[in-house]
C-alpha positions in Angstrom: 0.0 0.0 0.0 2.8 2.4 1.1 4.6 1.7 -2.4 1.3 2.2 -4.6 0.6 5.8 -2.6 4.6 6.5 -3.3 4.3 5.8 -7.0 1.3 7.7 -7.3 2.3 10.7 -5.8 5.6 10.6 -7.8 3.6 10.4 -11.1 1.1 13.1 -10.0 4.5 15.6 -8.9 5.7 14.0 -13.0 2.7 15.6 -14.3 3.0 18.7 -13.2 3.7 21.0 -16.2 7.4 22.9 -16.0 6.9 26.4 -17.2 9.9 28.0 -16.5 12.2 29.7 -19.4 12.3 32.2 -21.6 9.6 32.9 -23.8 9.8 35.7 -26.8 7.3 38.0 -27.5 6.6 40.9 -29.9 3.4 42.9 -29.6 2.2 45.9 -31.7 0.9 48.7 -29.8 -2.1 51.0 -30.8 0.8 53.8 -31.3 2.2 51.3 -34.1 5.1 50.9 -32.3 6.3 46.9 -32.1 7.4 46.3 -28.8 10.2 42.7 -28.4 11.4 41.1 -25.6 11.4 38.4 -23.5 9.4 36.7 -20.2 11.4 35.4 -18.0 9.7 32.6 -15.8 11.7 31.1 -13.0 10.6 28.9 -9.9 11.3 29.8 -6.6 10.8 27.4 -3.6 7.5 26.5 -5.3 6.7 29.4 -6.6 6.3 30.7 -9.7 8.2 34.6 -10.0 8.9 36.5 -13.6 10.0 39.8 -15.7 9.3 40.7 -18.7 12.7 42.1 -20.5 13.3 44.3 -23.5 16.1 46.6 -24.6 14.2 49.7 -22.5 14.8 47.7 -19.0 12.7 44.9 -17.1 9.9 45.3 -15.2 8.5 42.4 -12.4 5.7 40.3 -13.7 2.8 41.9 -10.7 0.4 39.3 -9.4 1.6 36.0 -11.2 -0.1 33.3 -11.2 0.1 30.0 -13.1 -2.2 27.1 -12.3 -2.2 24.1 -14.6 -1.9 25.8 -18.0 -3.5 29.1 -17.1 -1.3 32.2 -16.8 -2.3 35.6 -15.9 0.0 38.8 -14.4 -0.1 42.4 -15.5 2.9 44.8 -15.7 2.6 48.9 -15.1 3.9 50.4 -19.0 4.0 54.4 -19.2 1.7 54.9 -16.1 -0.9 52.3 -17.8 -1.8 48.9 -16.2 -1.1 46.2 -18.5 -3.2 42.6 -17.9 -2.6 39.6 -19.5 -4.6 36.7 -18.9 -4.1 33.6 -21.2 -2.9 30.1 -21.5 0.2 27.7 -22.2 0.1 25.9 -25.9 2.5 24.2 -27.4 5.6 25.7 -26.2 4.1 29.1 -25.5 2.4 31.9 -24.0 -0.9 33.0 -26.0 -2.5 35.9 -23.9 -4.9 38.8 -24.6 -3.3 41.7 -23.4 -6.0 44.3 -22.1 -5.2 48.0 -21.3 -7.7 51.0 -20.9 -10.6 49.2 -22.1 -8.6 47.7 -25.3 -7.3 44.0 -26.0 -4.7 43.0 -28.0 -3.3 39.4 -28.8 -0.3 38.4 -27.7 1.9 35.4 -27.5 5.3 34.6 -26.4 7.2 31.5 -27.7 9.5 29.4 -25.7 12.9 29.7 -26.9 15.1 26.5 -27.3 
């Protein structure tokens, strides 16, 4: 009995989905400006911590949380609040990004 509840918790920890890394993004902006960088996803004692990177600076990812394959955080970008909610597929990050009523897709790819 104590070897079956061993194996099973060893498969369910297995299961759990790894999303750390370094995911690229690129996202146009009302202003028609292209924005590139990078997320940054480490884990930390259990817990998921991130920044999003680009050649203007980083900036913490505020309010992160990842649960299964859901992912949702928002950054503060020129005095504006930033929210992303989306998903991970298939070796990335596909969000809609919402700020001051609008929403924009966005999606970040894992790199190699």
């Amino acid at each position: 009995m104590k070897l079956i509840l061993f194996l099973s918790s060893f498969l369910v920890l297995a299961a759990v989905a790894d999303h750390t890394g370094t995911y690229n993004y690129s996202i146009a902006s009302p202003d028609g400006m292209t924005y590139k960088g990078d997320i940054v996803l480490t884990l930390v004692d259990g817990e998921y911590n991130g920044e999003i990177q680009s050649d203007g600076g980083s900036m913490p990812l505020k309010e992160l949380e990842i649960v299964e394959d859901e992912v949702n955080f928002h950054i503060i970008f020129q005095g504006y609040k930033v929210q992303f909610d989306g998903i991970f597929e298939e070796g990335a990050i596909v969000a809609t990004a919402s700020v001051d009523g609008m929403d924009f897709p966005f999606k970040a790819t894992k790199k190699d």
